[in-house]
N, CA, C and O atoms as CSV, one atom per row, in Angstrom:
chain,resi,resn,atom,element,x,y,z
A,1,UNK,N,N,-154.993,-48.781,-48.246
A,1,UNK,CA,C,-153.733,-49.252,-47.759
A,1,UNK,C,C,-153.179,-48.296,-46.707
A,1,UNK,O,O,-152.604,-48.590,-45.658
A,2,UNK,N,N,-153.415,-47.309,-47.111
A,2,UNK,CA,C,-152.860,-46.003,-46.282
A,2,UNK,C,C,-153.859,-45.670,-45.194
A,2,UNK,O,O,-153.472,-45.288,-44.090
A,3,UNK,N,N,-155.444,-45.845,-45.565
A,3,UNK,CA,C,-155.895,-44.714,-44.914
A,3,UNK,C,C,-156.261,-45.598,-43.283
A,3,UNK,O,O,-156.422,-44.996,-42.221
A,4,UNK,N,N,-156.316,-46.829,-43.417
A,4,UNK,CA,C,-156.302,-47.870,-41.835
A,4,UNK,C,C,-155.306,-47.025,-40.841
A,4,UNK,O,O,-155.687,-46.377,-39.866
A,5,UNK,N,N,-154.179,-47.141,-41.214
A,5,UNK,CA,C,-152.761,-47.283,-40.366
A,5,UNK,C,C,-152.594,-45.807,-39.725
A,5,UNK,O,O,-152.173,-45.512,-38.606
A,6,UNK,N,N,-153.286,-44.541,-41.305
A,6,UNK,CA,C,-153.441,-43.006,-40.525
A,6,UNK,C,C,-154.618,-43.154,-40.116
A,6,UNK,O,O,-154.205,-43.084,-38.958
A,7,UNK,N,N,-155.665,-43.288,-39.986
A,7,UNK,CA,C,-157.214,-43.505,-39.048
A,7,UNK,C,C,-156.735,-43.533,-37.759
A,7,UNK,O,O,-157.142,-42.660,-36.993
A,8,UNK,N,N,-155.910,-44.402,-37.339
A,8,UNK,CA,C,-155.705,-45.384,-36.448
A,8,UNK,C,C,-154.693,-44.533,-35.480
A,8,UNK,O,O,-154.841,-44.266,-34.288
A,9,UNK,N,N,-153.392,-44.119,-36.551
A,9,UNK,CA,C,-152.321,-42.966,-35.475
A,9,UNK,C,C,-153.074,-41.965,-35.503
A,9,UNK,O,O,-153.120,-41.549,-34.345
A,10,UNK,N,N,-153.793,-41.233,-36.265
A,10,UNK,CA,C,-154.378,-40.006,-35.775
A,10,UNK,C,C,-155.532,-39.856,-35.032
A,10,UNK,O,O,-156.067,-38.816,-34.648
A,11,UNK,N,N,-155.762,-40.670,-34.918
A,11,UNK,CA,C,-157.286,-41.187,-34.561
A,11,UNK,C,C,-158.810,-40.158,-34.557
A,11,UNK,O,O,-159.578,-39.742,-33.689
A,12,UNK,N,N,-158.626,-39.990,-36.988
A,12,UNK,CA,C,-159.547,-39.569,-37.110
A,12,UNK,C,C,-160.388,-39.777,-38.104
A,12,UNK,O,O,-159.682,-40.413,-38.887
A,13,UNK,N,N,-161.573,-39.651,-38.669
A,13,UNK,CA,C,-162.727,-39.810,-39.307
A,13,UNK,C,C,-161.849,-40.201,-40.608
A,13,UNK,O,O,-160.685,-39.800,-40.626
A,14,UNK,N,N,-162.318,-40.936,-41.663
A,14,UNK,CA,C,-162.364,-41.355,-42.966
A,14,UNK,C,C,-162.480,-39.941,-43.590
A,14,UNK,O,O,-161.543,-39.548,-44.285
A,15,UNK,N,N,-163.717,-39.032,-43.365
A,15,UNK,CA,C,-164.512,-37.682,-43.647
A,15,UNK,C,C,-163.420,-36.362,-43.480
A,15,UNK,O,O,-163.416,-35.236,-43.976
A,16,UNK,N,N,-162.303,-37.218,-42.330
A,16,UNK,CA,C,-161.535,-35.772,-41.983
A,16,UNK,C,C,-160.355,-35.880,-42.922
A,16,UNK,O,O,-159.593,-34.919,-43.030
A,17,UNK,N,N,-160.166,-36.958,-43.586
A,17,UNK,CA,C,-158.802,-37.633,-44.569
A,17,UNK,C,C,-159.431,-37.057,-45.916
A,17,UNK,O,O,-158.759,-36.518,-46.795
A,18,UNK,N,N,-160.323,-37.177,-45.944
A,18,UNK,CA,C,-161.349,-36.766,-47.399
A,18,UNK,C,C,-160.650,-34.881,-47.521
A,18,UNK,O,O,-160.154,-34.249,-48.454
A,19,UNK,N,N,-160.917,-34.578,-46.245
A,19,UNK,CA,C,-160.525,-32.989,-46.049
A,19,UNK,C,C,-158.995,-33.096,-46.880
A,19,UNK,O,O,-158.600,-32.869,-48.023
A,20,UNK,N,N,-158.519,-33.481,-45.853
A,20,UNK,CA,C,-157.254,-33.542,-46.221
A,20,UNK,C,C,-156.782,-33.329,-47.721
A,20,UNK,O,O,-156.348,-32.315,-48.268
A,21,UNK,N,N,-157.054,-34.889,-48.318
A,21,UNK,CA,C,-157.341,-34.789,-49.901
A,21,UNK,C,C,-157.905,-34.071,-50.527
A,21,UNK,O,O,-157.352,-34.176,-51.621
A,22,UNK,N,N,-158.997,-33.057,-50.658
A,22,UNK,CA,C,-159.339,-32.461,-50.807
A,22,UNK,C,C,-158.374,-31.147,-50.866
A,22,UNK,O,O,-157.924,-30.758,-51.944
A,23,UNK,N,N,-158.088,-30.486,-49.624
A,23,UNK,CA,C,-157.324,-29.530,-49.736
A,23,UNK,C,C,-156.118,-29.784,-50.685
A,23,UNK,O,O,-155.826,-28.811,-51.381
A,24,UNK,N,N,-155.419,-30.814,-50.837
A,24,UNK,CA,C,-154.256,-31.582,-51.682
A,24,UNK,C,C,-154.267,-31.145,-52.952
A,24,UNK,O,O,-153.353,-30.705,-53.650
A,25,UNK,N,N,-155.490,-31.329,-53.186
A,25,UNK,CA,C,-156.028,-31.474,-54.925
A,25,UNK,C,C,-156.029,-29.576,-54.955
A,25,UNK,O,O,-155.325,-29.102,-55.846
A,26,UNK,N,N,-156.613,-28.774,-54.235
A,26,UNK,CA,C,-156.998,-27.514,-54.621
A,26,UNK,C,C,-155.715,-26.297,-53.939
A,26,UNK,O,O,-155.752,-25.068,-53.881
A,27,UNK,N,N,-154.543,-27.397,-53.451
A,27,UNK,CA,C,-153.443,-26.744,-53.473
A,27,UNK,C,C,-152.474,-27.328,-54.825
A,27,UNK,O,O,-151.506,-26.834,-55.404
A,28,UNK,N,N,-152.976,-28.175,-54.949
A,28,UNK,CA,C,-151.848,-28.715,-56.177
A,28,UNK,C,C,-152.022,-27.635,-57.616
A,28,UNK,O,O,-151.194,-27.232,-58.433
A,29,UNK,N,N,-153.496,-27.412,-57.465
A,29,UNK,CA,C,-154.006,-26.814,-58.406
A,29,UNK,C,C,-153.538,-25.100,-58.544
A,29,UNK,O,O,-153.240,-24.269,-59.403
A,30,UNK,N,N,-153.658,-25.198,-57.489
A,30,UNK,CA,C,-153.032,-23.443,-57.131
A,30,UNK,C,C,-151.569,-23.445,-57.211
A,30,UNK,O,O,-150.977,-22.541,-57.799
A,31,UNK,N,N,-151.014,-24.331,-56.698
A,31,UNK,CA,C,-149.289,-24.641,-57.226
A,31,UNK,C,C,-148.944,-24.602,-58.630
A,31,UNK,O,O,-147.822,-24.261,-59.005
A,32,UNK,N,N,-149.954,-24.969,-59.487
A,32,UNK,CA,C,-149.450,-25.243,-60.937
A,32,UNK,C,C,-149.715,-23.720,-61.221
A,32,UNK,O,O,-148.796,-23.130,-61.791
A,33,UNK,N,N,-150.606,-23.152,-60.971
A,33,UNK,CA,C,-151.169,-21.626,-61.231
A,33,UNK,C,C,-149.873,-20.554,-60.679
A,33,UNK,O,O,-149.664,-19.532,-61.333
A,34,UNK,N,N,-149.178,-20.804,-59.661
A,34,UNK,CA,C,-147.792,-20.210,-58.815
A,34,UNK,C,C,-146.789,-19.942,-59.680
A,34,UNK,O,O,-146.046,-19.002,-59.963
A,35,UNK,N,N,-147.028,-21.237,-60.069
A,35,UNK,CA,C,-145.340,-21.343,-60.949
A,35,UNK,C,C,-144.980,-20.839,-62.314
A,35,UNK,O,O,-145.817,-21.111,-63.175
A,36,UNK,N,N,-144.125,-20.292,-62.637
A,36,UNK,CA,C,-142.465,-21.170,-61.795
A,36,UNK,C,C,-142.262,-20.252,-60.458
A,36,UNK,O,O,-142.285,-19.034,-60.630
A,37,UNK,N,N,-142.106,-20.653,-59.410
A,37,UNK,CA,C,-141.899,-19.895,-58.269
A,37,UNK,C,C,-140.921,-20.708,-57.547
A,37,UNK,O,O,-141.331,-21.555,-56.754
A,38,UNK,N,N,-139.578,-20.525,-57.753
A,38,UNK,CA,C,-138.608,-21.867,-56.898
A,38,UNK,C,C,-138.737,-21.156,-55.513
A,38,UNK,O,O,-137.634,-21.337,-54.998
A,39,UNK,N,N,-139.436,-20.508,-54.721
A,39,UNK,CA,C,-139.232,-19.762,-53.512
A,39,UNK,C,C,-140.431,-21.160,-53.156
A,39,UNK,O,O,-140.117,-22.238,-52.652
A,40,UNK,N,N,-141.433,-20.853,-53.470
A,40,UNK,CA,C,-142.871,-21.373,-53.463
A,40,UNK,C,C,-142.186,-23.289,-53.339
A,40,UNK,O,O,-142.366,-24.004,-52.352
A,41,UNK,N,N,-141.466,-23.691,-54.554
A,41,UNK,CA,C,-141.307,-25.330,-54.566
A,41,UNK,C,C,-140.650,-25.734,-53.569
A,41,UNK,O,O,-140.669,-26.826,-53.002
A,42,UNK,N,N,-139.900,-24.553,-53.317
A,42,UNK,CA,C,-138.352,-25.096,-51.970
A,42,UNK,C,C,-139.049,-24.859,-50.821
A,42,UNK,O,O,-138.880,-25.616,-49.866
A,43,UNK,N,N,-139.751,-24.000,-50.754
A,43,UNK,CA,C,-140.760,-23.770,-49.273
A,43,UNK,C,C,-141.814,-24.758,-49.111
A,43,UNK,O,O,-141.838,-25.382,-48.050
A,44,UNK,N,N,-142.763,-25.013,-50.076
A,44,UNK,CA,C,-143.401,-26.155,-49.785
A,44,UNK,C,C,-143.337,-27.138,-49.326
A,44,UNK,O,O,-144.045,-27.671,-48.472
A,45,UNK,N,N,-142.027,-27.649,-50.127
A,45,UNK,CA,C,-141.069,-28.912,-50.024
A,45,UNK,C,C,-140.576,-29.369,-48.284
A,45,UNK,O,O,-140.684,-30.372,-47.578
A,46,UNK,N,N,-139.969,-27.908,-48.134
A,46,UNK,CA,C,-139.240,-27.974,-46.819
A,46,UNK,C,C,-140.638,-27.972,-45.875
A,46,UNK,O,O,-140.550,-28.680,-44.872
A,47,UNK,N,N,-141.800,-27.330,-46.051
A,47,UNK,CA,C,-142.392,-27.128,-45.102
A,47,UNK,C,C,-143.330,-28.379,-44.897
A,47,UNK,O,O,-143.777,-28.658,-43.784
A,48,UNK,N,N,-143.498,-28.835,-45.593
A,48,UNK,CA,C,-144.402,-30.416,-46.187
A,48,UNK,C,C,-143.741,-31.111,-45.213
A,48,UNK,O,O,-143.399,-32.253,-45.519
A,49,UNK,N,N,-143.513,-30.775,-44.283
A,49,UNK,CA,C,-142.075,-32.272,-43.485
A,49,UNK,C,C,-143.293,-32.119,-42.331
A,49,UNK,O,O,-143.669,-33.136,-41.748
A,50,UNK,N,N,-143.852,-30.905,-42.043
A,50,UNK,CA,C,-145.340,-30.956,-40.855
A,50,UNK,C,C,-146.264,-32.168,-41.346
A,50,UNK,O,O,-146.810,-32.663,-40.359
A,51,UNK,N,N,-146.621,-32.807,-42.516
A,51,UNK,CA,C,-147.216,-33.282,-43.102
A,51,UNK,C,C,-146.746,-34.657,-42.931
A,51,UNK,O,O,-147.660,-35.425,-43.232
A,52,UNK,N,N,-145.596,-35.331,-42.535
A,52,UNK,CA,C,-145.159,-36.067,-42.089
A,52,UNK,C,C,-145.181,-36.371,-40.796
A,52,UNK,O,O,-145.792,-37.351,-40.369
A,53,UNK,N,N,-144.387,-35.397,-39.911
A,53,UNK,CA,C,-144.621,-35.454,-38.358
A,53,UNK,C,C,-146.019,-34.946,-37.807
A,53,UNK,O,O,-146.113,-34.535,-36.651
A,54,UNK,N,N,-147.344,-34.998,-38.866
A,54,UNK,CA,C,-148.564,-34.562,-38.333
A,54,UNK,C,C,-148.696,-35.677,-36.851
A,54,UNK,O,O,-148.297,-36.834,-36.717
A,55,UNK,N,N,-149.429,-34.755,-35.872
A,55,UNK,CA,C,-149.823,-35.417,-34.717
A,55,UNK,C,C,-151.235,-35.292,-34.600
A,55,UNK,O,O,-151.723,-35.721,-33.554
A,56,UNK,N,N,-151.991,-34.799,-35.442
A,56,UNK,CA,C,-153.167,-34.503,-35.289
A,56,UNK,C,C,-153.821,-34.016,-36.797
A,56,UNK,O,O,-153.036,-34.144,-37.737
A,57,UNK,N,N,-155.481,-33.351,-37.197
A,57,UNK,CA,C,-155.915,-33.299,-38.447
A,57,UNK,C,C,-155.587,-32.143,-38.849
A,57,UNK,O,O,-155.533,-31.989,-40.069
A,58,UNK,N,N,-155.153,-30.557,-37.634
A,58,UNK,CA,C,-154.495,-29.568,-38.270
A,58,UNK,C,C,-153.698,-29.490,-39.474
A,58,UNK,O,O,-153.758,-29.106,-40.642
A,59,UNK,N,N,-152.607,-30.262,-38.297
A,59,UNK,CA,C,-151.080,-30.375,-38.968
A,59,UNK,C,C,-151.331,-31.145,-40.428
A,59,UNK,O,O,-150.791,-30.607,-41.394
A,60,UNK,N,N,-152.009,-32.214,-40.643
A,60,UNK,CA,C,-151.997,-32.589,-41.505
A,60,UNK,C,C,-152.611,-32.018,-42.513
A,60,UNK,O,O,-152.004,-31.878,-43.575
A,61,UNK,N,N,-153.892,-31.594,-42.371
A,61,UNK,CA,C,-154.351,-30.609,-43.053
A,61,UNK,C,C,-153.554,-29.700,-44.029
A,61,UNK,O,O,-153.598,-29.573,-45.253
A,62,UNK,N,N,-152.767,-29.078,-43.001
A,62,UNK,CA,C,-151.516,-28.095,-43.363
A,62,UNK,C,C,-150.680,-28.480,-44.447
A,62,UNK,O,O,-150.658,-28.199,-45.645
A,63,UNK,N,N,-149.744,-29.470,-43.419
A,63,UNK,CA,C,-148.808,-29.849,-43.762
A,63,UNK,C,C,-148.661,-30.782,-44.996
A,63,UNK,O,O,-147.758,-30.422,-45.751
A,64,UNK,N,N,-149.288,-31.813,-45.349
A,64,UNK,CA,C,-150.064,-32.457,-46.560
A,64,UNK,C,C,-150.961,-31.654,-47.357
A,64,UNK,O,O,-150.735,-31.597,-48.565
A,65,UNK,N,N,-151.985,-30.997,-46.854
A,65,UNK,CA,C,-152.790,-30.559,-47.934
A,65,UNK,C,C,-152.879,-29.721,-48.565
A,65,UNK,O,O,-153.476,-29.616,-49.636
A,66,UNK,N,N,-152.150,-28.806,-47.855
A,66,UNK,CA,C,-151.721,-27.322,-48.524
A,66,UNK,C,C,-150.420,-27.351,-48.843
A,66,UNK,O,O,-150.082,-27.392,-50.026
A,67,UNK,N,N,-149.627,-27.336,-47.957
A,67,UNK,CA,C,-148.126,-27.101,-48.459
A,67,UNK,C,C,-147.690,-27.940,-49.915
A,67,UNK,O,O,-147.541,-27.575,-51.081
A,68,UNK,N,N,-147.572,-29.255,-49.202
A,68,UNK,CA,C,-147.063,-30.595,-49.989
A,68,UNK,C,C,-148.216,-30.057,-51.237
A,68,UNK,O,O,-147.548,-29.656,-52.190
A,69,UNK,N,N,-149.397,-29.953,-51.462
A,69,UNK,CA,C,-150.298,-29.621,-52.505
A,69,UNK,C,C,-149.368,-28.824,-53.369
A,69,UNK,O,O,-148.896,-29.161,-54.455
A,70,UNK,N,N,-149.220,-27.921,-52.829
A,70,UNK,CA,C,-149.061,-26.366,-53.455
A,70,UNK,C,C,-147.574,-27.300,-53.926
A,70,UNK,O,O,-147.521,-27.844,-55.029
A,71,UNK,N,N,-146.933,-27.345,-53.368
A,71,UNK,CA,C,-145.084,-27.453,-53.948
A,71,UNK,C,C,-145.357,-29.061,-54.857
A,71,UNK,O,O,-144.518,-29.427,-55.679
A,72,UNK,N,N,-146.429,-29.778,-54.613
A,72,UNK,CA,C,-146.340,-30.619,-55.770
A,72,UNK,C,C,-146.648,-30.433,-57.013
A,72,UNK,O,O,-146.244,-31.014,-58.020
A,73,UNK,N,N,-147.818,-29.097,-56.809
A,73,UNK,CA,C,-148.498,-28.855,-58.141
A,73,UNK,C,C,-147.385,-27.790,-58.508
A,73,UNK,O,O,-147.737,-27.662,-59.680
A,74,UNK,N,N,-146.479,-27.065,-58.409
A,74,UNK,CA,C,-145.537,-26.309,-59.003
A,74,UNK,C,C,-144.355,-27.378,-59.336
A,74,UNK,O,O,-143.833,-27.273,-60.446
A,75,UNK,N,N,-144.070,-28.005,-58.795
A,75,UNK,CA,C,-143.374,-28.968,-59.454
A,75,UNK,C,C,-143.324,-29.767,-60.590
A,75,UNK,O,O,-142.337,-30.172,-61.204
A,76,UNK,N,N,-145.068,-30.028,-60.890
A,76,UNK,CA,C,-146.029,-31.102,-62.234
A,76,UNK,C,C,-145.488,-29.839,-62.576
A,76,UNK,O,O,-144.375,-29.981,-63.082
A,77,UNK,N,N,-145.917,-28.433,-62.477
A,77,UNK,CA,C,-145.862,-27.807,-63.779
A,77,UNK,C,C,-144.488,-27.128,-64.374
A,77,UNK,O,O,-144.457,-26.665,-65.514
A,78,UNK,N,N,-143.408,-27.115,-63.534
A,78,UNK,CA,C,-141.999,-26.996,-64.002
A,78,UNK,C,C,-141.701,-27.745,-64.446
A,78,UNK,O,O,-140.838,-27.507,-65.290
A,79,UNK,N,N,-142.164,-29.370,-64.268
A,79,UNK,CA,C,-141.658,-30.618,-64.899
A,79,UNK,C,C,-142.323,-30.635,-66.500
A,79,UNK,O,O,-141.941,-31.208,-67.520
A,80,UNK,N,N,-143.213,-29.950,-66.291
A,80,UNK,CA,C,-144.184,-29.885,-67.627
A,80,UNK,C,C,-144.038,-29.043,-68.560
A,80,UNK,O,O,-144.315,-29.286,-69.735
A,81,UNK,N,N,-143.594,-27.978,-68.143
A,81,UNK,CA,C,-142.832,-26.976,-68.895
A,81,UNK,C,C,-141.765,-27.457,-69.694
A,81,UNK,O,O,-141.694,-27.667,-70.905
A,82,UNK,N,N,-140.882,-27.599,-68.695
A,82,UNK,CA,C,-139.137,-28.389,-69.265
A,82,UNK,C,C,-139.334,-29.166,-70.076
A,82,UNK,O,O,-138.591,-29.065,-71.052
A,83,UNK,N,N,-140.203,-30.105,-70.106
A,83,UNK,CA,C,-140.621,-31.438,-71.785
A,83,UNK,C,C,-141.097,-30.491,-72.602
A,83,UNK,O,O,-140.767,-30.473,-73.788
A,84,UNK,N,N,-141.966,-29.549,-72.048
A,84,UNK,CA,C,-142.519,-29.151,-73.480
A,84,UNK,C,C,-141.553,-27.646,-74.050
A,84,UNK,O,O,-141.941,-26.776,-74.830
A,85,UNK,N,N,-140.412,-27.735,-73.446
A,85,UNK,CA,C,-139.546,-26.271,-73.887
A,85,UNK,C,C,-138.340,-27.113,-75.068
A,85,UNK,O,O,-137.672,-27.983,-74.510
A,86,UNK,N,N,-138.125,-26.965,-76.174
A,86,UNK,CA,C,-137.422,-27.652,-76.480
A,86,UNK,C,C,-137.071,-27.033,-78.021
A,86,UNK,O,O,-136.243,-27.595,-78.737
């Protein structure tokens, strides 16, 4: 659903989106490992906005796969914490 419409504005490989995802998954993973770090969730967060205005596979790279990674996976795990603190 997604990956036509970014192929198409970025105009790049299926293989280079795989990257992308990829990095996603092994920043999310390192995010959960961070936390609790609210420096780390609020920076990610804010910086994840490259990941949006990507113009190219850098930025996205970046901006989606690392940042947004990293501040999502500290987020699963503050959210995961808080249910299980009780």
């Amino acid at each position: 659903m997604f990956l036509g419409p970014l192929k198409a504005l970025l105009g790049v490989t299926r293989a280079d989106l795989t990257l992308v995802f990829a990095l996603a998954s092994a920043a999310f993973s390192g995010g959960m490992n961070l936390a609790p770090a609210p420096v780390l969730l609020l920076g990610c967060a804010g910086a994840s906005a490259l990941g949006a205005a990507a113009d190219g596979l850098a930025q996205l790279a970046f901006g989606y796969g690392v940042l947004f990674g990293a501040g999502g996976g500290a987020a699963y795990i503050l959210g995961q914490q808080t249910v299980n603190w009780r």
